[in-house]
C-alpha positions in Angstrom: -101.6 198.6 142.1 -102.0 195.8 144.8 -104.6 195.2 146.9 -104.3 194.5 150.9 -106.8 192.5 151.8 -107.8 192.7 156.0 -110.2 191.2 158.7 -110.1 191.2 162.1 -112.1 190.0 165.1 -112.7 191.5 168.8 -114.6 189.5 171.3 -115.2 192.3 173.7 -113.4 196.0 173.4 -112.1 197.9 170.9 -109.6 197.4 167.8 -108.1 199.8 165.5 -105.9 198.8 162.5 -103.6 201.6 160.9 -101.5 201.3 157.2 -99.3 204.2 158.2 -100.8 206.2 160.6 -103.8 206.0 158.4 -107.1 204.7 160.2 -108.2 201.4 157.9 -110.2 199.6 159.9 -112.4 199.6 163.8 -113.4 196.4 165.6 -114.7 193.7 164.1 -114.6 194.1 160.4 -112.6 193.8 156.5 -112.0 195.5 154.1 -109.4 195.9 151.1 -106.9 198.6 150.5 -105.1 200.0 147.3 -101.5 199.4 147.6 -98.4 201.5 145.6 -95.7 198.8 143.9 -92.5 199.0 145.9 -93.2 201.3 148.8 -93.0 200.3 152.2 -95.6 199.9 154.8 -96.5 199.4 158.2 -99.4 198.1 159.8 -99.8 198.8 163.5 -102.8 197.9 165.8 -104.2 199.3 169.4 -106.7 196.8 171.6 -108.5 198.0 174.3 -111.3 195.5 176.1 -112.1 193.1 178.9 -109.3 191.0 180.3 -109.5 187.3 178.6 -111.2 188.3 175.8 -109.7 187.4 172.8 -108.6 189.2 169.6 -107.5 188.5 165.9 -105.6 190.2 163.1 -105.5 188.7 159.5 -104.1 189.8 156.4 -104.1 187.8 153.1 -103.2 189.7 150.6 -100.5 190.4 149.3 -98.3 187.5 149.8 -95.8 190.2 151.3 -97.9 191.4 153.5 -99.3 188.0 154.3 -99.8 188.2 158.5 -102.0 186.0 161.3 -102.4 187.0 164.9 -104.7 185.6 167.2 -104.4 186.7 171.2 -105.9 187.0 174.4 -106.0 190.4 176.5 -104.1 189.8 179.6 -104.6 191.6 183.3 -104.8 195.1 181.8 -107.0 194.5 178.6 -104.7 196.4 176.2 -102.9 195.7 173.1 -100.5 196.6 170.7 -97.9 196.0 167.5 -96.6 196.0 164.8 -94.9 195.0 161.4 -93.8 196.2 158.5 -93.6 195.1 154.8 -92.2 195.8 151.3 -95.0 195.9 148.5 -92.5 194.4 145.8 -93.6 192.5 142.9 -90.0 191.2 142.8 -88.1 188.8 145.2 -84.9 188.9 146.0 -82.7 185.3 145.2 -80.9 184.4 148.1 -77.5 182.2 147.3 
């Protein structure tokens, strides 16, 4: 198994990271999660705070999974997104 390693950051408000639909993490926090070889995944966030604060996602681990966001809340102090990622071991060779 893999391991998905996480932090993120709120200045002011609230943030909630999900690994399918699962809650793994609120606010400002990390923390790792146990990962299945060669399923796929999605990661999905909701921000909710003061307008101009600022908010970050990171996640180092795995390289697949490898992902930096760092924003500010606009007018209406909410957030959202998304990506997903394939927890392979193996690469694919492009020609």
């Amino acid at each position: 198994m893999t391991k998905m390693v996480t932090s993120t950051f709120i200045a002011s408000g609230s943030l909630m990271l999900y690994l399918d639909n699962e809650l793994i993490m609120q606010n400002s926090d990390s923390t790792t999660v146990e990962l299945e070889e060669g399923k796929e995944y999605i990661v999905h966030w909701f921000v909710k705070g003061t307008p101009g604060s600022s908010y970050s996602i990171t996640i180092s681990s795995p390289r697949e999974a490898q992902y930096q966001l760092t924003r500010v809340l606009d007018r209406g102090g909410r957030g959202f997104g998304f990506f997903n990622f394939n927890n392979s071991k193996y690469e694919s060779i492009v020609n």
